[in-house]
C-alpha positions, 0 to 999 in steps of 0.5 A: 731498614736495619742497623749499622753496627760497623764503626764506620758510619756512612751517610748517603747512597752507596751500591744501592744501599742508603746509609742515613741517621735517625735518633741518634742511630745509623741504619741502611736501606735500599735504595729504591730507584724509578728510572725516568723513561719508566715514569714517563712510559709505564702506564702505572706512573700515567696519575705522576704524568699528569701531576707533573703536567701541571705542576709544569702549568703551575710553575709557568703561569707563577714565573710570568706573575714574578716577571711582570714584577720584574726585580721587585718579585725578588727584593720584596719576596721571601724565599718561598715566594715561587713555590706559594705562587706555584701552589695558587695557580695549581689550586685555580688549575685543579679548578679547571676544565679538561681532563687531568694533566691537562686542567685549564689555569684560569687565572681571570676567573679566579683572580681574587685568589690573590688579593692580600696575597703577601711577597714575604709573609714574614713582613706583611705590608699593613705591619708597616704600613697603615695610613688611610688610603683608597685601594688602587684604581684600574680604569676600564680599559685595564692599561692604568692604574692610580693609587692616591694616599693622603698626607699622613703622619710618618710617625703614627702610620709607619712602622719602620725598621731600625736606622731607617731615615726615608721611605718610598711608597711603590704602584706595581703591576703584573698581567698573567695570561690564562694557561691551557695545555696545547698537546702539539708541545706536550705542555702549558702555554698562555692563551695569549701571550701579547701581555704575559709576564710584563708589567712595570710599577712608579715608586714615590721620591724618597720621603724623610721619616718624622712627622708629616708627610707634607703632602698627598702621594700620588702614584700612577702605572701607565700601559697604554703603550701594550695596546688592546689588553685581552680579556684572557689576561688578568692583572694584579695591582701591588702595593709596597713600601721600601725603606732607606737609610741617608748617608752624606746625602745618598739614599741607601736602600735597607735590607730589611721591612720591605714589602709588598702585597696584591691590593687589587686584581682586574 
C-alpha cells in the first residue's frame, strides 16, 4: 500500500495498480489478479473448486424454492432473499454425505430448517398478522394442503400499513427435490426432477378492514394434477398477507407490509 500525493486523485484499476480511498486519504496498490484457467487447473485452487461447486448446488436447489413460489418469491421478498436461501441449502449441503465439492443437498432430511423461514425479514408475517389459526394441513399423499382460519376481528389481529382498506390471506407451496452432484456435467442436478421448482398457491377474496371478518377463511392448494410426489422431494407450505387499497371500486395492491413465511414443511 501507499500513498497518493499527486493532485490527481484516481479511484479504480489502472495498469495494474488500484487507486481507492480510506480515511480520507488516497493510497494505490497492486493489483492482484488470479486469472480463471489457473483457479480451475492449479491444484492450490482444488478447496476454491470444490466451494464454488457447491455454491453452485446451493444457488439451483435456492432458485427451484423461489420458483414453486413462483411471482410471490419476488413481491413478497426482500432483496436478500436468494442469497439466505442459497445460505440454507449449503448449511444442508455442508451436512451431507460425499466427499467435498460434491456433498449431497438433502433438503427432505432437513426440511425443518425452514419453517418460520421469512420472505423479507424486515416485515415478518406474525407482525401483521396474529389471528388464531391452526397451521396448514398436508395430507398424506402430500398433493394438498388446507389452511382454515376462524372468523377474527380485522382490528384486533391485523396490523396493516397506512392507507390500507383490504387484505388477502395467501396458501402457497413449493416442492424442492434433493440435489446431489452428477460427475458426467460436473455439476448439481435434482434426484428427481418431475415436481422441482413448481408449485402454485389460492389467495382469499379481497377482505374490507374494520371489525369482523364475517366468516371463516378457507384456503386449500391442490396438486393432484402433478401425479405421484416423490419421496426425495420436500414440500414448503407458506403463509402470506397482502394488502390493498380500494379506489372507485378497484383494488390496488400496496407496496408495503406484504409478507409471507414457511408454516410448514413435508
Amino acid at each position: 500500500m501507499a500513498r497518493n500525493n499527486s493532485f490527481i486523485k484516481l479511484e479504480g484499476s489502472l495498469d495494474g495498480l488500484t487507486f481507492y480511498r480510506r480515511n480520507g486519504e488516497s493510497l494505490v496498490k497492486t493489483t492482484n489478479k488470479v486469472s480463471k484457467n489457473r483457479i480451475m487447473n492449479d491444484p492450490a485452487f482444488k478447496r476454491t473448486r470444490e466451494n464454488m461447486q457447491e455454491f453452485a448446488g446451493a444457488s439451483a436447489s435456492g432458485k427451484a424454492f423461489r420458483d414453486g413460489f413462483a411471482g410471490l418469491a419476488q413481491s413478497m421478498g426482500d432483496t436478500y432473499l436468494s442469497a439466505r436461501l442459497s445460505g440454507l441449502m449449503k448449511r444442508i449441503n455442508s451436512q451431507g454425505a460425499g466427499d467435498r465439492g460434491e456433498r449431497d443437498i438433502d433438503v427432505v432430511t432437513f426440511q425443518d430448517l425452514f419453517r418460520n423461514f421469512e420472505f423479507n425479514r424486515a416485515t415478518v408475517f406474525d407482525s401483521k398478522f396474529f389471528a388464531p389459526s391452526a397451521l396448514p394441513s398436508i395430507n398424506a399423499s402430500r398433493d394438498q394442503v388446507t389452511w382454515s382460519i376462524p372468523d377474527f376481528n380485522t382490528d384486533s389481529y391485523i396490523h396493516k400499513p397506512e392507507g390500507a382498506t383490504h387484505f388477502r390471506l395467501v396458501l402457497a407451496g413449493s416442492y424442492v427435490s434433493n440435489y446431489g452432484y452428477v460427475s458426467g456435467v460436473k455439476g448439481y442436478e435434482p434426484v428427481d426432477d418431475s415436481v422441482n421448482g413448481r408449485g402454485g398457491f389460492e389467495a382469499s377474496a379481497e377482505i374490507a378492514l374494520g371489525g369482523m371478518v364475517g366468516a371463516a377463511t378457507d384456503l386449500t392448494i391442490d396438486f393432484t394434477a402433478l401425479g405421484a410426489i416423490p419421496v426425495s422431494s420436500a414440500l414448503f407450505v407458506g403463509v402470506g398477507i397482502v394488502f390493498y387499497q380500494e379506489v372507485n371500486g378497484n383494488f390496488y395492491e400496496l407496496a408495503q407490509g406484504n409478507c409471507m413465511k414457511i408454516a410448514v414443511t413435508g
